[in-house]
C-alpha positions in Angstrom: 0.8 -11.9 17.0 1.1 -9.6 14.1 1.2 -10.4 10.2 4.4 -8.5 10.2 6.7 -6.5 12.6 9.1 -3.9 11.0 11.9 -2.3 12.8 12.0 1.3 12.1 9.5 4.0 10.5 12.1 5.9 8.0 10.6 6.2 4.3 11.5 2.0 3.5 9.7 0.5 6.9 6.9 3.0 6.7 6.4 2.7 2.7 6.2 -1.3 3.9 3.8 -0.6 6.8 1.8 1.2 4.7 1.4 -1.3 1.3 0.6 -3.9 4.3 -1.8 -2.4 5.8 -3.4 -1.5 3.0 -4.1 -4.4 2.2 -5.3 -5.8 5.5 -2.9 -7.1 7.5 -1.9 -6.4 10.7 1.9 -4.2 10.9 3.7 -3.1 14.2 6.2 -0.7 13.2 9.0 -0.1 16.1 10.4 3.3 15.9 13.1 4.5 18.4 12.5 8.1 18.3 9.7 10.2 16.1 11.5 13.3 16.7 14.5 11.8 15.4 15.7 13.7 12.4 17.8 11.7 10.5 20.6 13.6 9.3 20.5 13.6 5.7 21.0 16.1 2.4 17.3 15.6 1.8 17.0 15.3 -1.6 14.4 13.4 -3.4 14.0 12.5 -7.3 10.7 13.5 -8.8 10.2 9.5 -8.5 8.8 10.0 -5.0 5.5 11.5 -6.7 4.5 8.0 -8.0 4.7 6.6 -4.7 3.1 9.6 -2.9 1.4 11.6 -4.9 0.0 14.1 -2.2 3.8 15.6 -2.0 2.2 17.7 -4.9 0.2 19.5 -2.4 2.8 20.6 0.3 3.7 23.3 -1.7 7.6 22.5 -1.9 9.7 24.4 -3.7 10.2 23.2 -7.0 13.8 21.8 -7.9 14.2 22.2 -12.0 18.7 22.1 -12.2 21.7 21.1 -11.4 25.0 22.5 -10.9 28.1 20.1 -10.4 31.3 21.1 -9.7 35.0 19.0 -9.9 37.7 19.3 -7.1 38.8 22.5 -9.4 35.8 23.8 -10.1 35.0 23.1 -13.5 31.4 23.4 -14.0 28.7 21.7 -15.4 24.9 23.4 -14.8 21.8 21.7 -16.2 18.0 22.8 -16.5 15.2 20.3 -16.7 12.4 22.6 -16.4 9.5 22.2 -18.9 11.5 18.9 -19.9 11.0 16.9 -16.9 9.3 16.6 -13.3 10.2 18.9 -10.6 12.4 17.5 -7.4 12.1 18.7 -4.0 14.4 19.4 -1.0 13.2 18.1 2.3 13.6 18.5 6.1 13.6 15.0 7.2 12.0 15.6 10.1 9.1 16.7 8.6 9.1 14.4 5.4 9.8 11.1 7.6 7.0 12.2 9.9 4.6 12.3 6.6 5.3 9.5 4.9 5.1 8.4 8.8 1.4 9.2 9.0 0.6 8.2 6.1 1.3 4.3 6.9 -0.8 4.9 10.1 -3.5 6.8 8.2 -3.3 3.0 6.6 -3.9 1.0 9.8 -0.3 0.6 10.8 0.4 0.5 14.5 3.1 3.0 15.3 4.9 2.3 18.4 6.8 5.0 19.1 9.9 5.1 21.6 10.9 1.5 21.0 14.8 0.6 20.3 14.7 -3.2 18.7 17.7 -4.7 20.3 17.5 -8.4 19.5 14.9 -11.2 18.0 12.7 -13.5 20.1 13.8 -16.9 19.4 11.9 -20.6 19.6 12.7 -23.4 18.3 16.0 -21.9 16.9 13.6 -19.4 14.5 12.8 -15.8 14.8 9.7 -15.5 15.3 9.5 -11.9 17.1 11.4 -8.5 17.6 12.8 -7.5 21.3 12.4 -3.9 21.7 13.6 -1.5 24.5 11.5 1.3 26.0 11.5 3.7 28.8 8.6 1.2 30.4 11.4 -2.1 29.9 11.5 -4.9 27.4 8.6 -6.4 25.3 8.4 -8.9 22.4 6.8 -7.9 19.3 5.9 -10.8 17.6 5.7 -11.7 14.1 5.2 -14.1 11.0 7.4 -12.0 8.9 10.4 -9.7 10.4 11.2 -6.8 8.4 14.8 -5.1 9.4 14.6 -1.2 8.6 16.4 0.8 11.3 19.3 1.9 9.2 23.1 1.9 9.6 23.4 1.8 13.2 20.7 -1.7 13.1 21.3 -3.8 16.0 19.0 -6.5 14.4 21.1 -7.0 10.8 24.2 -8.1 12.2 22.1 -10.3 14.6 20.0 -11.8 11.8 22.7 -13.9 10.6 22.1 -12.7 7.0 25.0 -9.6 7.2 27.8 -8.7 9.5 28.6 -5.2 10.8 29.5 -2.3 8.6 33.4 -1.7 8.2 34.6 2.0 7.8 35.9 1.0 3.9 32.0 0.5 2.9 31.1 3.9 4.1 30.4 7.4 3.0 30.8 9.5 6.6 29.0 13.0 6.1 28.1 15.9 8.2 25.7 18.4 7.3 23.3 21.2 8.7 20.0 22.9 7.8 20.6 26.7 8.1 18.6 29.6 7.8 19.3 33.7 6.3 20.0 35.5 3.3 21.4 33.9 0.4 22.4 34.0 -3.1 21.2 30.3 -4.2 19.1 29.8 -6.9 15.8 28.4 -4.8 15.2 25.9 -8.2 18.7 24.2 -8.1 20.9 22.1 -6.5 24.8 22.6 -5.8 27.3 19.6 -5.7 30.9 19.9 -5.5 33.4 17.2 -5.8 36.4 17.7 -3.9 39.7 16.5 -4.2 39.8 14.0 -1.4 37.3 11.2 -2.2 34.5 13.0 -1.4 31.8 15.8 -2.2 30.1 18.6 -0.3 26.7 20.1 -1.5 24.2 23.1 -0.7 20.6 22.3 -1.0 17.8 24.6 -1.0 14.5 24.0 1.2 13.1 27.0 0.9 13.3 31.0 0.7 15.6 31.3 3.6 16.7 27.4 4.5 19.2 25.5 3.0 20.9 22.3 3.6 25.1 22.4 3.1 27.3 19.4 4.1 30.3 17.3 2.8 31.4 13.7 3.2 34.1 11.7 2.8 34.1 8.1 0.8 35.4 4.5 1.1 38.9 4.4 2.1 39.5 8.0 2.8 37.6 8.0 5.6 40.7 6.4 7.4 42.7 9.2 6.4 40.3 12.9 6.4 39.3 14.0 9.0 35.6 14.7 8.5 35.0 17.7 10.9 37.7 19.6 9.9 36.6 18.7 5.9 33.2 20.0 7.0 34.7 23.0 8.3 37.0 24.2 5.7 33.8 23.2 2.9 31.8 26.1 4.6 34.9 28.1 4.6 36.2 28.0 1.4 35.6 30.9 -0.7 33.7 29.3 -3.6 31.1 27.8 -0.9 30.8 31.9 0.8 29.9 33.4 -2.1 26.3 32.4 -1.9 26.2 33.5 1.9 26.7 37.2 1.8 25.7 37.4 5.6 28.3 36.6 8.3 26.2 34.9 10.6 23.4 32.0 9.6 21.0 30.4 11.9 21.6 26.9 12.5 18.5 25.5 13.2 20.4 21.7 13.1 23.7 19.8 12.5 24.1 16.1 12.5 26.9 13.4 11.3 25.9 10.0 9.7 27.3 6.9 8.2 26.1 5.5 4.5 26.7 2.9 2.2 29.0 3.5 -0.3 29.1 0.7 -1.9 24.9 -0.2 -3.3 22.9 -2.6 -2.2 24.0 -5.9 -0.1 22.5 -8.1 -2.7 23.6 -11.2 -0.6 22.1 -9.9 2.3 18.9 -9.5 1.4 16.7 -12.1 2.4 16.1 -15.4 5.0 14.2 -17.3 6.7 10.7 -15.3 7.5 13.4 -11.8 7.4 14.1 -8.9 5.2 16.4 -6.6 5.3 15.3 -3.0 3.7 16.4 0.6 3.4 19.7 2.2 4.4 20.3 -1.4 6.8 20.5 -3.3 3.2 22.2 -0.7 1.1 19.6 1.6 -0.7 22.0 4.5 -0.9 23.4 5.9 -4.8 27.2 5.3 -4.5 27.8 8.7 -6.9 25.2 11.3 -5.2 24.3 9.7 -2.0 20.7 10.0 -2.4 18.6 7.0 -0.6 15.3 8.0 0.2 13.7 6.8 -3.2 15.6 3.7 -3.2 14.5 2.9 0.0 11.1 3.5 -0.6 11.2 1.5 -3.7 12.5 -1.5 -1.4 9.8 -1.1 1.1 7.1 -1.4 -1.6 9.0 -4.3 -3.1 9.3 -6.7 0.6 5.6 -5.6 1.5 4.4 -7.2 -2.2 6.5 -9.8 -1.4 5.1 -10.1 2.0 1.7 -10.3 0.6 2.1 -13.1 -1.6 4.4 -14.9 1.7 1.1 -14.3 3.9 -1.4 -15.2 1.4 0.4 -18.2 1.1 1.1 -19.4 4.1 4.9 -19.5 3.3 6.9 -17.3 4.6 10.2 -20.0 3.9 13.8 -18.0 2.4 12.6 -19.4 -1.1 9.6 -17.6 -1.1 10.7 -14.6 0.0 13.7 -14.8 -2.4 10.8 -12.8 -4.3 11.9 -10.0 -3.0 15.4 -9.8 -4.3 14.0 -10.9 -7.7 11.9 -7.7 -8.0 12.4 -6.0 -11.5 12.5 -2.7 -9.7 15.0 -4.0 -7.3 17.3 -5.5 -10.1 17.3 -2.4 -11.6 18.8 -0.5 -8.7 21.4 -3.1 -7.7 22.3 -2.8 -11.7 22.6 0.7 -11.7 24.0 0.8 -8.4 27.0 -1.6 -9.7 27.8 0.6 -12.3 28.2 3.8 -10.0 30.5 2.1 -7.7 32.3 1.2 -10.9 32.7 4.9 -11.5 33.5 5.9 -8.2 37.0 5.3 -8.5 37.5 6.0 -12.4 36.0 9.5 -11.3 38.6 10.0 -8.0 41.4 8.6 -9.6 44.7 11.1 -9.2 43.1 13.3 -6.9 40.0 13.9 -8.9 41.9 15.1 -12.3 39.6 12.2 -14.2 36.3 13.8 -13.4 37.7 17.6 -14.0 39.6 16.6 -17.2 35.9 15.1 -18.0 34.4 18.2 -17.3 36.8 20.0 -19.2 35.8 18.4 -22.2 32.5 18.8 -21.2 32.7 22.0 -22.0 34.1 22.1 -25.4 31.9 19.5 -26.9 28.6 19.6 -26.8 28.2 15.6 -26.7 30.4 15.3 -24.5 28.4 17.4 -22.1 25.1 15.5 -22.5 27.2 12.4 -21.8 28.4 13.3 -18.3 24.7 15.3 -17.5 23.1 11.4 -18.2 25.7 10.0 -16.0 24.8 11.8 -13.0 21.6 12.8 -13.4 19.9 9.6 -15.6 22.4 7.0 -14.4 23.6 6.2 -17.7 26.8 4.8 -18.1 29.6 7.2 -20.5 30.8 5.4 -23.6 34.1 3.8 -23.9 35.3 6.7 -26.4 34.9 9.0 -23.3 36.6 6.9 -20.6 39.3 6.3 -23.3 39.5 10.2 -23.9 39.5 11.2 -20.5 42.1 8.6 -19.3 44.7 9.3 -22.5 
């Protein structure tokens, strides 16, 4: 019997794992695949340094701007060096196997090659994890379950908390990591808005690496067709111009669901179960990004955990704590508000956000208005929803 068994080591179970077993208690964390890479943009906010502070030391290239792009491309390009902390780009491969080892370096028992299919059951309460391996079945049990295995969870529907995903909730996005001569600027970050409901971006890892994808949003993944989107992002003639080469190595290409529309707020919590990560809804409805959300809710359910345990309650109401977490609040606020702009911003085939940057670029204000919106999370005053939409 362990003090806690979480289902899946991405940054939110193994941030968890680690905070647990830091603080003595015993932590199986199920993981289907260590080699797994989830497919993923890969960028992180310099709030990743306050949770893991030896990031500082892997020598990643620093990230210091920002250059969006509308469906037209109208630009907006933003610098925050010498202003504010440096982000990083990351392979997930090798970021999710860090953060990884760093909850084992803790005392968390990785077990690796396990595919949690279902919840032991007594007594009509879950009181374990059913996980598949090459050897069979076995039962992980636990006093508190911790769901963390992402979009494609077999546990969250089964937990009687949420149902399945449907395709209107979504972002779909396809991406690659690719390697050779470029043009990019190796301190900033590209994003281009498209048209369709939807964005592509180009990320830089390193000297030579890069990560490019697009994605399609909400409804209009019924109606684009997301390899053929993909394929005429990396085409299009704005997107070659920082690729002078013909050929690129393609050391990786993957497709994945997200959520698209914040965090499942009523999903959250129950009896002796949490639900954390991309499985709950950690994922920015504007840019996508999830990893420090996610490892902002796997700190919050493993303090929330702690008190549970030390208790000796590990009841719904208690670990309603966990929802009620200030940091928590604060990303299903700002969460809200994104999906609020989501379709403000796509409205009329995009014209609202170019017609914002526009006037971005006559008026000085203006321009540090929309910068705060996408890169601070502050909401645009009324005067400039009013200007943009008259």
């Amino acid at each position: 019997m362990f003090d806690v068994v979480i289902s899946g080591a991405g940054p939110a179970g193994s941030r968890c794992a680690q905070i647990l077993a830091e603080n003595g208690f015993d932590v199986a964390l199920l993981e289907k695949d260590v080699n797994w890479r989830k497919p993923c943009g890969g960028a992180v906010s310099s709030r990743i340094f306050k949770y893991y502070p030896q990031l500082r030391k892997l020598k990643y290239t620093p990230i210091t701007g920002m250059t969006i792009y509308s469906g037209d491309y109208h630009e907006i390009s933003y610098s925050w060096k010498d202003v504010r902390d440096y982000s990083i780009n990351v392979d997930r491969l090798e970021f999710d196997n860090f953060i990884r080892t760093t909850a084992i370096d803790a005392g968390a028992q990785l077990f690796d090659k396990n595919l949690s299919v279902d919840f032991v059951t007594k007594n009509k309460k879950k009181i374990g994890i059913i996980a598949k391996s090459s050897g069979g079945t076995k039962e992980y049990l636990g006093k508190i379950l911790i769901i963390a295995d992402g979009m494609s969870s077999k546990l969250a529907p089964k937990s009687g908390l949420k149902g399945k995903w449907k395709i209107n909730e979504l972002g779909l996005c396809k991406c690659a990591i690719m390697e050779g001569e470029n043009s990019l600027d190796k301190h900033s970050m590209s994003m281009f808005f498209r048209a369709y409901k939807g964005y592509g971006w180009i990320f830089p890892i390193d000297e030579k690496r890069f990560n490019i994808g697009c994605g399609t949003w909400l409804e209009e993944n019924l109606t684009t067709n997301l390899n053929q989107a993909y394929e005429e992002f990396l085409n299009d003639p704005h997107i070659k111009k920082f690729f002078p080469k013909v050929q690129y190595k393609e050391i990786w290409k993957g497709a994945y669901p997200i959520p698209a529309l914040g965090v499942k707020e009523k999903c959250l919590y129950g009896e002796n179960i949490m639900i954390i990560g991309d499985a709950a809804g950690f994922v920015s409805p504007i840019s996508g990004e999830g990893i420090h959300p996610s490892v902002v809710s796997g700190q919050a359910s493993a303090e929330v955990a702690i008190n549970a345990l030390e208790n000796d309650d590990v009841s719904k109401q208690s670990l309603k704590k966990y929802k009620q977490y200030p940091n928590i609040k604060k990303i299903i606020r700002n969460f809200k508000m994104k999906v609020s702009m989501v379709e403000f911003l796509f409205d009329n085939n995009g014209q609202n956000l170019s017609k914002m940057f526009e006037l971005a670029g006559t008026d000085d204000k203006i321009r540090e208005e929309v910068i705060n919106m996408f890169l601070f999370s502050i909401p645009p005053s009324k005067e400039l929803l009013l200007k943009i939409k008259f």
